[in-house]
Backbone as ProteinMPNN parsed JSONL, in Angstrom:
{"seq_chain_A": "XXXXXXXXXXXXXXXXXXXXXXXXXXXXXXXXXXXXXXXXXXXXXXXXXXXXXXXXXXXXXXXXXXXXXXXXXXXXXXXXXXXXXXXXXXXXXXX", "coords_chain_A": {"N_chain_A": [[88.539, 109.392, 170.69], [88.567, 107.323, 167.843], [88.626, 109.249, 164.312], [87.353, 108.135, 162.473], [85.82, 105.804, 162.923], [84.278, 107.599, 164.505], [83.36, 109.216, 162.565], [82.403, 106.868, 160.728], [79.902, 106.201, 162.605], [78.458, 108.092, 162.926], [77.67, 108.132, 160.363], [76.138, 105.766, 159.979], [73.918, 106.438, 161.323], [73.148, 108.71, 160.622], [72.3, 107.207, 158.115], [70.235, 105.442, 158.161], [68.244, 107.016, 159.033], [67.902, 107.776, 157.343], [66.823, 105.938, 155.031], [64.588, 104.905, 156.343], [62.846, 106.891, 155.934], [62.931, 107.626, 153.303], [62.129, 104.87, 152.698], [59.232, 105.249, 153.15], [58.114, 107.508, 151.909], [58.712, 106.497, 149.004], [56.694, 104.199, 149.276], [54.816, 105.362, 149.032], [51.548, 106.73, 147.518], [51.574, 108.993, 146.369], [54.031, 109.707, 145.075], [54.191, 106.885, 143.47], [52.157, 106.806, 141.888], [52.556, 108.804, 139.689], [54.771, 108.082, 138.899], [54.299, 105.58, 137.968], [52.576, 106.507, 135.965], [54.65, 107.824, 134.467], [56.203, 106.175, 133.524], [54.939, 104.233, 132.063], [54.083, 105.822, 130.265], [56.352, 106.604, 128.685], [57.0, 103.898, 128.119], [55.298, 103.446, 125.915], [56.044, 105.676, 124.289], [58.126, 104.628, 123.582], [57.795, 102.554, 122.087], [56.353, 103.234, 120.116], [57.936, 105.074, 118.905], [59.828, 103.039, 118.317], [58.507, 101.679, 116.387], [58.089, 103.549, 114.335], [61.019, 104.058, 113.407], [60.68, 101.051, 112.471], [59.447, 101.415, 110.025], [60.571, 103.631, 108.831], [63.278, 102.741, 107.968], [62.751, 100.239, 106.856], [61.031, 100.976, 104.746], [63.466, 102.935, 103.198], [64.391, 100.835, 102.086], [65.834, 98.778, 103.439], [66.699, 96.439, 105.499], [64.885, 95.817, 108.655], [65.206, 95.672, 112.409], [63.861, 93.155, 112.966], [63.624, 92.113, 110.524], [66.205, 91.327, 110.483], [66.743, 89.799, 112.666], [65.383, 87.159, 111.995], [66.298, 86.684, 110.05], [68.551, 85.53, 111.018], [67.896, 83.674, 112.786], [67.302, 81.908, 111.106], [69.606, 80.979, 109.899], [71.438, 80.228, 112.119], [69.717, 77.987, 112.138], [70.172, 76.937, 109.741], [72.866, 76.175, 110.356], [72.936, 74.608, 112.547], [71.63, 72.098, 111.669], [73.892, 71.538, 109.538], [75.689, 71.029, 110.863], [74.676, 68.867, 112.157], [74.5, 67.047, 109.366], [77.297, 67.275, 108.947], [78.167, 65.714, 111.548], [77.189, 63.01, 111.094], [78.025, 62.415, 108.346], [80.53, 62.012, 109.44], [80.292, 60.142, 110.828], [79.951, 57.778, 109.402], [81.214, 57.834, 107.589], [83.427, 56.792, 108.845], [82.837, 54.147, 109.668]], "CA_chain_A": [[87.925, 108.453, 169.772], [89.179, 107.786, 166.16], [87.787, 110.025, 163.67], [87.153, 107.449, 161.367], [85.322, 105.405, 164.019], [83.336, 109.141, 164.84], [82.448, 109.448, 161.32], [80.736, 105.526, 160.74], [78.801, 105.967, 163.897], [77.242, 109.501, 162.702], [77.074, 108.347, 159.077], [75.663, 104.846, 159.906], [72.889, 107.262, 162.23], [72.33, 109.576, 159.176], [71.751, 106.312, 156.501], [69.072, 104.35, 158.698], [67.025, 107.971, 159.34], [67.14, 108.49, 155.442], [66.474, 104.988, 154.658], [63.441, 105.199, 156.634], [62.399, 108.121, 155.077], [63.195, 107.457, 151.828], [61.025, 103.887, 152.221], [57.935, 105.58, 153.86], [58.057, 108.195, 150.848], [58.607, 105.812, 148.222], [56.066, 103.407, 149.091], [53.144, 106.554, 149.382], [50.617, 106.493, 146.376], [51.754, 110.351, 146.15], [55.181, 109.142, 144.451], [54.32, 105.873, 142.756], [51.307, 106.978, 141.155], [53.086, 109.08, 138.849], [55.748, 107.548, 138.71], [53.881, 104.731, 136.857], [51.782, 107.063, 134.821], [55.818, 108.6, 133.837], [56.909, 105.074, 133.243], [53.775, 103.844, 131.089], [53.829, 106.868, 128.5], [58.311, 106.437, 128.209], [57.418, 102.873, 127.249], [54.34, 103.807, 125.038], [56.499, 106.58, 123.446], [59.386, 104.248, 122.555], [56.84, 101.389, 121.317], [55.988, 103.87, 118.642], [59.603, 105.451, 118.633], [60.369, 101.872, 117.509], [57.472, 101.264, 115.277], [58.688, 104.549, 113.335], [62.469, 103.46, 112.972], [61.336, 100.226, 111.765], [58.747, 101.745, 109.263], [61.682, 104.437, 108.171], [64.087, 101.619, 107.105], [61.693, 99.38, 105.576], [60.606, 102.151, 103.688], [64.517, 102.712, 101.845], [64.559, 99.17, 101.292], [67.025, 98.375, 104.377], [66.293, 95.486, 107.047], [64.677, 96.457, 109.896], [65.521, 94.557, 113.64], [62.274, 91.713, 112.959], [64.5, 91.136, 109.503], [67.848, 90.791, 110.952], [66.473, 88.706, 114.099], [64.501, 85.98, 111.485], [67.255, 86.095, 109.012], [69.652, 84.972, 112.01], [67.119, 82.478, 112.937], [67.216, 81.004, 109.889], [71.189, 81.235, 109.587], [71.225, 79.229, 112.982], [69.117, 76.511, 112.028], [70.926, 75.985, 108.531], [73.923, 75.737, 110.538], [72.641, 73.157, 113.386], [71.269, 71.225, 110.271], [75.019, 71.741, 108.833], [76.731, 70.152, 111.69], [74.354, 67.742, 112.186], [75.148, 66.782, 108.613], [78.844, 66.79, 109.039], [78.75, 64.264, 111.908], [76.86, 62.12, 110.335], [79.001, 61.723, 107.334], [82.134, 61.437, 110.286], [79.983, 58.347, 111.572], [79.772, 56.796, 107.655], [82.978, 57.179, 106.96], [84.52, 55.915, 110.55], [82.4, 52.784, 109.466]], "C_chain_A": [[88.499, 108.678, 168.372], [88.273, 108.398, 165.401], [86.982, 109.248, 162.573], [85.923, 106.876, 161.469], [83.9, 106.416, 164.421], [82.201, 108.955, 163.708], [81.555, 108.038, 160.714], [79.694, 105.211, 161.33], [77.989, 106.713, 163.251], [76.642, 108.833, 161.129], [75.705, 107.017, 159.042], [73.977, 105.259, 160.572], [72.111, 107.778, 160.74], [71.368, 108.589, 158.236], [70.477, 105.535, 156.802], [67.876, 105.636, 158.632], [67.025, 108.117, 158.282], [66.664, 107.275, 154.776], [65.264, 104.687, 155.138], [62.264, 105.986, 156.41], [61.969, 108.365, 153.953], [61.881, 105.702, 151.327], [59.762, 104.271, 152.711], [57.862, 106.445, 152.093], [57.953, 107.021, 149.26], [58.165, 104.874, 148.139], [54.387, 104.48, 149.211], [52.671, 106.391, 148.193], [51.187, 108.252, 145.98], [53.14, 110.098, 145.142], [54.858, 107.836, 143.67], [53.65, 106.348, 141.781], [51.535, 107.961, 140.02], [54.361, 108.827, 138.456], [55.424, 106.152, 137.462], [53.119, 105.547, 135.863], [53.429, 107.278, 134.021], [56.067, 107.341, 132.782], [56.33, 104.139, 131.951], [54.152, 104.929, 129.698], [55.206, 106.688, 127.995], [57.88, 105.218, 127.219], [56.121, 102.767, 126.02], [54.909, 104.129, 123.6], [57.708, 105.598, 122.745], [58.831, 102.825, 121.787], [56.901, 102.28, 120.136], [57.548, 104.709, 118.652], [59.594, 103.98, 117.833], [59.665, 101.655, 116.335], [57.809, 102.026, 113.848], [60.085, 104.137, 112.835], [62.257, 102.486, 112.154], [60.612, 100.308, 110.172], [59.629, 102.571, 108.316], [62.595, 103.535, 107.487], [63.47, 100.519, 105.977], [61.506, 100.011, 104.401], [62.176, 102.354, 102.629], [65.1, 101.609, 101.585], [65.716, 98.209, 102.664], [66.188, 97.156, 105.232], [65.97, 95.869, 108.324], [65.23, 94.725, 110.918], [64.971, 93.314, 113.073], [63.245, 91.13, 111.981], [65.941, 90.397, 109.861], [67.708, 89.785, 111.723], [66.199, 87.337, 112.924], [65.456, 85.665, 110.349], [68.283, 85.343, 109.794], [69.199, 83.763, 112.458], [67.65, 81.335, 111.901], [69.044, 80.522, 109.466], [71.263, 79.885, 110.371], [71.34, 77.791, 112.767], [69.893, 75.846, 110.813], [72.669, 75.502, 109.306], [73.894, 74.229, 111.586], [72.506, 72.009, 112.244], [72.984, 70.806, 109.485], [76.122, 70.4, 109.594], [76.305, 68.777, 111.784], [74.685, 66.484, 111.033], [76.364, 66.142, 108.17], [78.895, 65.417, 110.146], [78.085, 63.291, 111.951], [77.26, 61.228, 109.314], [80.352, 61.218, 108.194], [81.639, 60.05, 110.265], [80.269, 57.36, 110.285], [80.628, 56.506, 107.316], [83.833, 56.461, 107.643], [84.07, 54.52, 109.745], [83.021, 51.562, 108.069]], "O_chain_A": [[88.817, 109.745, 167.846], [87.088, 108.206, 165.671], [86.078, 109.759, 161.911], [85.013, 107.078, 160.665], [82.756, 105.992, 164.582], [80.993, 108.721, 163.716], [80.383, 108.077, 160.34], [78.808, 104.411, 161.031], [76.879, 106.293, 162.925], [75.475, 108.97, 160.763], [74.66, 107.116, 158.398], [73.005, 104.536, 160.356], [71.108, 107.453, 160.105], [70.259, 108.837, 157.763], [69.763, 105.054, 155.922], [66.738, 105.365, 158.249], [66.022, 108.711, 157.887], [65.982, 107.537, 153.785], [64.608, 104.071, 154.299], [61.074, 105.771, 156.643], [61.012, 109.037, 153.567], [61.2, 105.469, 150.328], [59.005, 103.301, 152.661], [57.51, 105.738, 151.149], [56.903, 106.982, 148.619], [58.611, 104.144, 147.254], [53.224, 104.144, 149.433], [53.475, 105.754, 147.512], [50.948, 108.448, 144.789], [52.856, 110.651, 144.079], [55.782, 107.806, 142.857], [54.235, 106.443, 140.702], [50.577, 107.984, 139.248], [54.921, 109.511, 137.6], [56.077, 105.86, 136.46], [53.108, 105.04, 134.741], [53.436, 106.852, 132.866], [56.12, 107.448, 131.557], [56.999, 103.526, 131.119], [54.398, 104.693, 128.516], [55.284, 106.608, 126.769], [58.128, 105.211, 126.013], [56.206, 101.822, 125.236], [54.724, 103.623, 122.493], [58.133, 105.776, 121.604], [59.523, 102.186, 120.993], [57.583, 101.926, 119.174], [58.048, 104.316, 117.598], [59.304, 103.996, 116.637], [60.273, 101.446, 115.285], [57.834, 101.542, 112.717], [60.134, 103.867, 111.635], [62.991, 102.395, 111.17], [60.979, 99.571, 109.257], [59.547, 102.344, 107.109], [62.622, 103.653, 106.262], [63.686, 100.191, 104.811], [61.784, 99.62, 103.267], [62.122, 101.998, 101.452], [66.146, 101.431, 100.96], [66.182, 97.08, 102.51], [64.983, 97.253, 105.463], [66.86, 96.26, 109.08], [65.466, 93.559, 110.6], [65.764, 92.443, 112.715], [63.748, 90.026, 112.188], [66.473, 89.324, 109.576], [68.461, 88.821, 111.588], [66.993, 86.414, 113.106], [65.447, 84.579, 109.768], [68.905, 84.479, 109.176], [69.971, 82.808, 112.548], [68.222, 80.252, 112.027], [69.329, 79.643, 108.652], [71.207, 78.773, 109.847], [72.172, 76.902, 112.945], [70.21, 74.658, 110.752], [73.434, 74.668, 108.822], [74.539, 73.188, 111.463], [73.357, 71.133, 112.088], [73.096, 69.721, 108.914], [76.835, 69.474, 109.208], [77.002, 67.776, 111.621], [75.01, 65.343, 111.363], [76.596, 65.146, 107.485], [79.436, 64.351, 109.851], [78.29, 62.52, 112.889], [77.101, 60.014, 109.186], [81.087, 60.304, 107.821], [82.24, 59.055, 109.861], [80.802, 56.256, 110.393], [81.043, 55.447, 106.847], [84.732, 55.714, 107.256], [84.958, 53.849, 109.22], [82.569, 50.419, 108.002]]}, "name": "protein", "num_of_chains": 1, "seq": "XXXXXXXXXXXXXXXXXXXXXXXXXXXXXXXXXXXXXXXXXXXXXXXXXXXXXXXXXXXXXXXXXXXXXXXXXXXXXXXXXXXXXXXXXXXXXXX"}
């Protein structure tokens, strides 16, 4: 038998008994249930991780994210407004 052949049979054996394994285990309340407590406090901790960053910049006068996002907003819209503008005057002048 080819070895190659040998080795997809055994490995394809191995991946179904750990895949079985692996979904019995990782659907148990023994594994999720801290797994969401882990997952809850990470995104807790980087809520206020963030809250601090944007309180630290504010604070030496810099732009935090919220400023950059609403100043871009606003960039945007003066530019839609801009174009809209321009082919408006194209149409006026075609005429």
């Amino acid at each position: 038998m080819n070895p190659w052949e040998l080795y997809k049979k055994y490995f394809n054996v191995w991946e179904s008994a750990t895949a079985q394994y692996m979904e019995h285990w990782l659907k148990s309340p023994l594994i999720l249930e801290p797994a969401g407590a882990m997952l809850s406090a990470s995104m807790k901790f980087k809520a206020e991780a963030d809250k601090k960053a944007a309180s630290f910049w504010g604070n030496i006068g810099l732009p935090t994210k919220q400023d950059q996002e609403r100043a871009l907003h606003k960039l945007n819209q003066l530019e839609s407004k801009l174009l809209d503008l321009e082919e408006k005057l194209a149409e006026y002048e075609a005429k």
